[in-house]
TIMI-2910 file (N, C-alpha, C, CB; in pm, 1 decimal, decimal comma, always signed):
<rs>
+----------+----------+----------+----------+----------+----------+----------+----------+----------+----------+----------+----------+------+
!      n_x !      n_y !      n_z !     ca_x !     ca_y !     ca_z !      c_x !      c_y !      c_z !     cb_x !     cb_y !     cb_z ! resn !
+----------+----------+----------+----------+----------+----------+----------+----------+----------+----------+----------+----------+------+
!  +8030,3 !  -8314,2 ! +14760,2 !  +7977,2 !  -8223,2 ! +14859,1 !  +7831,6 !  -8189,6 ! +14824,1 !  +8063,7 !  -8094,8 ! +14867,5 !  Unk !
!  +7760,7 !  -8195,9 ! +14931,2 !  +7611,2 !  -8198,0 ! +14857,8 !  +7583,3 !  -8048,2 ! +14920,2 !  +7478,1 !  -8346,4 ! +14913,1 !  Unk !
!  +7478,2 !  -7967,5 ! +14824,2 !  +7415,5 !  -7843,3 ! +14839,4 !  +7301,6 !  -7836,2 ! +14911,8 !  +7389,7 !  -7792,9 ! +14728,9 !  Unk !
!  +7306,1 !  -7704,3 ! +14974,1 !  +7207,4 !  -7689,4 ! +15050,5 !  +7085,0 !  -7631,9 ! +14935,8 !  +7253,2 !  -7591,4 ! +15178,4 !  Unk !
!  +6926,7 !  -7738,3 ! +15006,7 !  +6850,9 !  -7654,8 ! +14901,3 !  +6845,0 !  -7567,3 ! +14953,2 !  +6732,1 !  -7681,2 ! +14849,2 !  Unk !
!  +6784,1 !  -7429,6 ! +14813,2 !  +6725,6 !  -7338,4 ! +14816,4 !  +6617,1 !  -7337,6 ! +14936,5 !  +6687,3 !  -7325,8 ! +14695,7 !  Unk !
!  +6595,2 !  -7203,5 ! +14984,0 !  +6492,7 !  -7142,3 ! +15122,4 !  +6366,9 !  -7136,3 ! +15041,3 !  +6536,3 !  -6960,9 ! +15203,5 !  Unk !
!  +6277,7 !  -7229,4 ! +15076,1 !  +6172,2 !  -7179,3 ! +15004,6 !  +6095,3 !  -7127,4 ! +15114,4 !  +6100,1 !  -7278,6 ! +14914,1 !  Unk !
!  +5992,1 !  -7041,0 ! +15073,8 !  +5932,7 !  -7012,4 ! +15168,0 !  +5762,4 !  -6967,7 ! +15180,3 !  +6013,6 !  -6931,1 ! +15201,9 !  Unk !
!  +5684,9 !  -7041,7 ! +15307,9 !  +5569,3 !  -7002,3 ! +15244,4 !  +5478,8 !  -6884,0 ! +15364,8 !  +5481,1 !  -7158,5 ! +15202,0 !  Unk !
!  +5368,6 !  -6844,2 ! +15346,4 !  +5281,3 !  -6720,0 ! +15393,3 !  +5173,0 !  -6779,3 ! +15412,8 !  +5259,9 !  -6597,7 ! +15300,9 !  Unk !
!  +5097,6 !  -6744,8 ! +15497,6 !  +4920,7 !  -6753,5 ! +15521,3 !  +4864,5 !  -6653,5 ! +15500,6 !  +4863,3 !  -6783,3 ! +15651,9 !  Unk !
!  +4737,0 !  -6628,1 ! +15404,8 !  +4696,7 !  -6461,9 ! +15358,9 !  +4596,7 !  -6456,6 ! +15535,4 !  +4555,3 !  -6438,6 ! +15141,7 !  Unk !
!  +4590,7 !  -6329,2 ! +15598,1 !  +4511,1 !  -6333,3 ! +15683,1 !  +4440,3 !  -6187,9 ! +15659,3 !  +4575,6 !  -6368,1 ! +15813,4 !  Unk !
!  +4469,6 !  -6148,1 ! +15556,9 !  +4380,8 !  -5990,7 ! +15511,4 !  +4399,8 !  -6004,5 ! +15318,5 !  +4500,6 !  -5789,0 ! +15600,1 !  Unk !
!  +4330,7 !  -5979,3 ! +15228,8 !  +4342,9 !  -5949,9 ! +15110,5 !  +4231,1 !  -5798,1 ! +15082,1 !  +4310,4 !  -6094,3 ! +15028,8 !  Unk !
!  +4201,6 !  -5794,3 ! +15175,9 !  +4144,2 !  -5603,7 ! +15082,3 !  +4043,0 !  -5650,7 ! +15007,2 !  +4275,3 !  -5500,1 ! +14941,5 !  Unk !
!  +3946,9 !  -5723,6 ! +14973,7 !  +3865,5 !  -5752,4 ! +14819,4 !  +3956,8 !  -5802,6 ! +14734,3 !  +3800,7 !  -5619,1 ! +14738,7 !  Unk !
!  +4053,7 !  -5835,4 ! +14723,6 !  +4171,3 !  -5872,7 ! +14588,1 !  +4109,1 !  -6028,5 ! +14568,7 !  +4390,4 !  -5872,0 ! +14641,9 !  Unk !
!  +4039,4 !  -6031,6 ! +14517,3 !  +4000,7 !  -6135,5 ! +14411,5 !  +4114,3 !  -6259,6 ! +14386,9 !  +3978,9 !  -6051,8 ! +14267,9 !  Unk !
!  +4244,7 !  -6233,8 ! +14363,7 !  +4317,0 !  -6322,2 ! +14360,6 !  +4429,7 !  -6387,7 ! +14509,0 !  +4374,6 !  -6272,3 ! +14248,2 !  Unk !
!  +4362,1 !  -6343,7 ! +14623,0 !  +4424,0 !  -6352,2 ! +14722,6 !  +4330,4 !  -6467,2 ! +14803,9 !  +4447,0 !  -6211,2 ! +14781,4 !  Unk !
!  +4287,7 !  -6569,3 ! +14877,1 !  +4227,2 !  -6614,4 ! +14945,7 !  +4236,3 !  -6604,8 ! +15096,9 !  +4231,6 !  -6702,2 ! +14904,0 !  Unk !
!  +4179,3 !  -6553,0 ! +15252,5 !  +4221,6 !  -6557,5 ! +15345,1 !  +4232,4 !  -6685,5 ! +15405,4 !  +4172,3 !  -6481,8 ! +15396,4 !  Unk !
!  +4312,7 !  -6711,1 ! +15482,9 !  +4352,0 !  -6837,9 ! +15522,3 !  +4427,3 !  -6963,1 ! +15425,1 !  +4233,1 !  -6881,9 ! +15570,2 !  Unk !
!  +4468,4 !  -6913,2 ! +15312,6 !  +4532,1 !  -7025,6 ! +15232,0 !  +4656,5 !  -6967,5 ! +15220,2 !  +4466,1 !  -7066,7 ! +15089,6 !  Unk !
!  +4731,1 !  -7052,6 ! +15223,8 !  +4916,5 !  -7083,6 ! +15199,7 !  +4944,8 !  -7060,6 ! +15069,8 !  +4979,7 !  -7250,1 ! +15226,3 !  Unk !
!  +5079,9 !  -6983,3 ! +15080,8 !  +5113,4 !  -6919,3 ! +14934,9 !  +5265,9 !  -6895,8 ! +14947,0 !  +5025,5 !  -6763,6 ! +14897,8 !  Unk !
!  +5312,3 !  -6959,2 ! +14837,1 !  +5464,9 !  -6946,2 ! +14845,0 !  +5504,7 !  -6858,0 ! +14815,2 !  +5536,5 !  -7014,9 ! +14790,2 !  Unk !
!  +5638,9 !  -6809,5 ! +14855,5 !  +5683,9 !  -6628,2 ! +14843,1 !  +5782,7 !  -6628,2 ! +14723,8 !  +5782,1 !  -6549,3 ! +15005,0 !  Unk !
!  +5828,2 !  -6589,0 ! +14643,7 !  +5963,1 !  -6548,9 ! +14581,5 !  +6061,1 !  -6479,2 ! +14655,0 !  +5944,4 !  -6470,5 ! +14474,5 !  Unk !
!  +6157,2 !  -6513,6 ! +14599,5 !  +6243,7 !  -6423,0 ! +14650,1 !  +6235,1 !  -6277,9 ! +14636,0 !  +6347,7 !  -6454,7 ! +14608,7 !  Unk !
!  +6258,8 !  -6170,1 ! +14655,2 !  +6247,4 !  -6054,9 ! +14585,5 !  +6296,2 !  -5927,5 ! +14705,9 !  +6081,8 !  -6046,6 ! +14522,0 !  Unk !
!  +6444,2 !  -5909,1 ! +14740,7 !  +6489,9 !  -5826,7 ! +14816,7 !  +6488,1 !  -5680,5 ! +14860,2 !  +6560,7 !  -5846,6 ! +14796,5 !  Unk !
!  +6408,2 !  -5637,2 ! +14688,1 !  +6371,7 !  -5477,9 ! +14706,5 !  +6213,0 !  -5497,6 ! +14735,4 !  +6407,7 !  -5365,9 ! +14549,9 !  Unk !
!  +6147,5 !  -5580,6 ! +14686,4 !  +6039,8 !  -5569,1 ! +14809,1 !  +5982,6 !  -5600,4 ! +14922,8 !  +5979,6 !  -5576,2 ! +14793,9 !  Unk !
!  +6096,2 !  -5711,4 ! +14987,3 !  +6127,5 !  -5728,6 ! +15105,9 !  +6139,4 !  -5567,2 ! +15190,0 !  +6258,8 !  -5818,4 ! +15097,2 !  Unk !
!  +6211,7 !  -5437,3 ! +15104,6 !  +6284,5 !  -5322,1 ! +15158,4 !  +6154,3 !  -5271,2 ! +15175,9 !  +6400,6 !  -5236,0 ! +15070,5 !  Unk !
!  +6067,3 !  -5255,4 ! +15078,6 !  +5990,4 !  -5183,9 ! +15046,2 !  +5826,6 !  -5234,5 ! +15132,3 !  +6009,0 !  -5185,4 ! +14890,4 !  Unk !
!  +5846,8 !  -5315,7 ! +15237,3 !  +5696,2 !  -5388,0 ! +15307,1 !  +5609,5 !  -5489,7 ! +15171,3 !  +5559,0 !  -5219,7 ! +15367,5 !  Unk !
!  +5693,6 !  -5559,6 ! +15083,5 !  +5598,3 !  -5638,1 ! +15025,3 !  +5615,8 !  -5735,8 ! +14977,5 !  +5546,0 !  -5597,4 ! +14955,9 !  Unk !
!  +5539,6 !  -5833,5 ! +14954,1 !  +5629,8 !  -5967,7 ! +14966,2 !  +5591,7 !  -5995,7 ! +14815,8 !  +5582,0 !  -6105,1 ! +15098,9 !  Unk !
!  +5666,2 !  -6129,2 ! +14725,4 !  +5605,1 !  -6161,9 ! +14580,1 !  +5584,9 !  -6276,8 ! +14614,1 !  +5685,2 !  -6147,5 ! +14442,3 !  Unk !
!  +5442,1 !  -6296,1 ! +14595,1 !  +5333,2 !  -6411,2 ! +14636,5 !  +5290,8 !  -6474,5 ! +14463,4 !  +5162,7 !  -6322,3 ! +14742,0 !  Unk !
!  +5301,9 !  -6648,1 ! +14482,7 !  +5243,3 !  -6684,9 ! +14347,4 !  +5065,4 !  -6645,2 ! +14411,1 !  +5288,6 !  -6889,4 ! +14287,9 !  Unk !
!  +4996,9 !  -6613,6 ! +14314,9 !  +4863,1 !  -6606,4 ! +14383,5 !  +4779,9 !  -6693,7 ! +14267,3 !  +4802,1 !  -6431,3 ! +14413,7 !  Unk !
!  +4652,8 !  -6708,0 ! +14324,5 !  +4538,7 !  -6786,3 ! +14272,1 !  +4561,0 !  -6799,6 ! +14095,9 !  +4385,5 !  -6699,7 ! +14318,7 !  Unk !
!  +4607,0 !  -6691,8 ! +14082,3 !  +4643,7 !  -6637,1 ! +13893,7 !  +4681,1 !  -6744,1 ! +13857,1 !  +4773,8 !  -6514,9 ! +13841,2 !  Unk !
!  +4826,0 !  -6800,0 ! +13950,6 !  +4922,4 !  -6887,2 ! +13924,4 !  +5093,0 !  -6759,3 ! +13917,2 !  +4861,7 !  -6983,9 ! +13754,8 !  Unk !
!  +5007,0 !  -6672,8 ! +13855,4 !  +5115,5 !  -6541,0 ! +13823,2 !  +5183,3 !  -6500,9 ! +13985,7 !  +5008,2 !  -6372,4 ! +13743,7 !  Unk !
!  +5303,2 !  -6466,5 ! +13979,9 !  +5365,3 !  -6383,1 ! +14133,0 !  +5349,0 !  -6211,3 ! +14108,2 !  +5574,8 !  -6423,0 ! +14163,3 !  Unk !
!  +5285,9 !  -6168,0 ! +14214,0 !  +5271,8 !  -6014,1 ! +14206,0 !  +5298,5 !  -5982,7 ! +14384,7 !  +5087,5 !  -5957,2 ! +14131,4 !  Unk !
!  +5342,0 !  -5862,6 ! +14322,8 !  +5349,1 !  -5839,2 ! +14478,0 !  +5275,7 !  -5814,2 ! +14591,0 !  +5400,0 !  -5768,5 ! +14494,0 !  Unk !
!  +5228,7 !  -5799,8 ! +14696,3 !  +5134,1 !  -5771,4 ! +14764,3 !  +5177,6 !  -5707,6 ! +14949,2 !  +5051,6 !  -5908,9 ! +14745,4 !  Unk !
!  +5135,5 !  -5646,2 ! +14991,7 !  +5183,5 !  -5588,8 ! +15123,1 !  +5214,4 !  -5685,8 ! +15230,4 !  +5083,9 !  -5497,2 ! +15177,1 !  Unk !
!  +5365,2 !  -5726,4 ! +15262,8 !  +5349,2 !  -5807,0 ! +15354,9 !  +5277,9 !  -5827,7 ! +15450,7 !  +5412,5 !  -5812,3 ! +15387,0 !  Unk !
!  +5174,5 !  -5730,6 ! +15472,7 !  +5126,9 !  -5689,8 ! +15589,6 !  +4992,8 !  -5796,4 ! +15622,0 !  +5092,1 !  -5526,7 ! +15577,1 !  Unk !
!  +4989,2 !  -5847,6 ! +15479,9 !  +4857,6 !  -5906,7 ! +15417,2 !  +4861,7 !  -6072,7 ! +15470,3 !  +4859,5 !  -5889,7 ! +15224,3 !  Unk !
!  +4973,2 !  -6097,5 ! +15541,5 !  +5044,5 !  -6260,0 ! +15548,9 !  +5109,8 !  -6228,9 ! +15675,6 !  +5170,8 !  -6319,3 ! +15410,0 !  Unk !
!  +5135,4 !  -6400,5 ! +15715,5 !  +5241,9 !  -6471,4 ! +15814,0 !  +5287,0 !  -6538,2 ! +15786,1 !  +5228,2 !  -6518,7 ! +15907,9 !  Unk !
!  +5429,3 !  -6509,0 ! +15831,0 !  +5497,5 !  -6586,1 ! +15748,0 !  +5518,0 !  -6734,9 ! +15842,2 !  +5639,3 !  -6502,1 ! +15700,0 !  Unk !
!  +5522,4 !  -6849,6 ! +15763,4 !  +5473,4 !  -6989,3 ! +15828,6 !  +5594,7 !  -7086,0 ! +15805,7 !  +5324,6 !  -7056,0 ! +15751,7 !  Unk !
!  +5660,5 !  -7185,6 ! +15890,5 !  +5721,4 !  -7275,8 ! +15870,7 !  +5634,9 !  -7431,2 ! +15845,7 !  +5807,5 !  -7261,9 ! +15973,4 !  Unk !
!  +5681,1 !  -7463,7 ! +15744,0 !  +5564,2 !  -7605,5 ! +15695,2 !  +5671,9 !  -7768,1 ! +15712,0 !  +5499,6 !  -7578,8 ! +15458,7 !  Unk !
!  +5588,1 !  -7883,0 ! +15764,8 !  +5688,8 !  -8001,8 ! +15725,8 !  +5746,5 !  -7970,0 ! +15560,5 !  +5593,2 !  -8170,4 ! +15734,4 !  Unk !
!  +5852,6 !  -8090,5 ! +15564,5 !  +5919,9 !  -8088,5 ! +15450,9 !  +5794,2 !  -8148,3 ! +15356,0 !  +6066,8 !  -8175,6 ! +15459,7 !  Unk !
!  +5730,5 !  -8204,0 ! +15406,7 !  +5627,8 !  -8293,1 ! +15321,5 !  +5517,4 !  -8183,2 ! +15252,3 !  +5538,6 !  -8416,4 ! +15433,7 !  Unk !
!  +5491,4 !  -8139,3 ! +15336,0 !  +5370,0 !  -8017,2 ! +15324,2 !  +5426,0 !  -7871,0 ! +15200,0 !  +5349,1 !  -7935,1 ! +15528,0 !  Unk !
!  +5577,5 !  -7881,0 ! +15205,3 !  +5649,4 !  -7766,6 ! +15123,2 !  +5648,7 !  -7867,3 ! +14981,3 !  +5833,4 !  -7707,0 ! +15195,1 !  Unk !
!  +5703,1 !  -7984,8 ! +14988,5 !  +5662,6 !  -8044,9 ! +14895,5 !  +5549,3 !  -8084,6 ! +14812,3 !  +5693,1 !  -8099,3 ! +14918,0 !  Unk !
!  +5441,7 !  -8090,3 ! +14845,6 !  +5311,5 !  -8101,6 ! +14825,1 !  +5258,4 !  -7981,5 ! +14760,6 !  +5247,7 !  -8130,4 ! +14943,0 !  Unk !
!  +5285,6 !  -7900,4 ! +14815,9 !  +5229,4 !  -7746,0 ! +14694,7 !  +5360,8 !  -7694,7 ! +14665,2 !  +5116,8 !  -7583,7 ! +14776,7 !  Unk !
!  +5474,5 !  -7730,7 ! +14663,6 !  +5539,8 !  -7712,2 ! +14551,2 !  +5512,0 !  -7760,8 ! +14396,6 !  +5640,5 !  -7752,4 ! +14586,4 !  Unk !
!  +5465,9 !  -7866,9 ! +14431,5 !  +5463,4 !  -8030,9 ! +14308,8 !  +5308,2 !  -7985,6 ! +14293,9 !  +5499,4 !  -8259,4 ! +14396,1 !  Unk !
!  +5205,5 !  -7897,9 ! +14323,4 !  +5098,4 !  -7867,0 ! +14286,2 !  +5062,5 !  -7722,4 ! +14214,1 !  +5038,7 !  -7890,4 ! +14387,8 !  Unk !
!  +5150,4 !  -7638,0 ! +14231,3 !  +5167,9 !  -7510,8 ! +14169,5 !  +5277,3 !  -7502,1 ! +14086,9 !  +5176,8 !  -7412,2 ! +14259,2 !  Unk !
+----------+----------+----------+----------+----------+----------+----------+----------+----------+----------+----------+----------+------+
</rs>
């Protein structure tokens, strides 16, 4: 029986505030993270490489080909 992959999922920044580690207009994969889903904020790997959280408010959330999820998966 084969498994379903994991939901990955990715964001477009379209606001970062000055945050230095945020870029507008670049794609950023989310973590999972359910209490800050509750809380308006999503956990973004960012430019760091590190995941921190940041205001969902800051992103859209984006559906990508399988190819394209693959590609900055296998690059980050």
């Amino acid at each position: 029986m084969r498994r379903k992959r994991a939901e990955v999922e990715f964001v477009l920044c379209v606001k970062n505030d000055d945050c230095d580690d945020l870029e507008k207009r670049k794609v950023y994969r989310v973590l999972p993270d359910k209490k800050a889903d509750k809380d308006g904020y999503l956990r973004v790997i960012d430019e760091s490489g590190e995941d921190y959280l940041y205001p969902a408010a800051y992103f859209i959330r984006v559906q990508l080909p399988q190819e394209a999820e693959q590609a900055i998966s296998a690059a980050g």
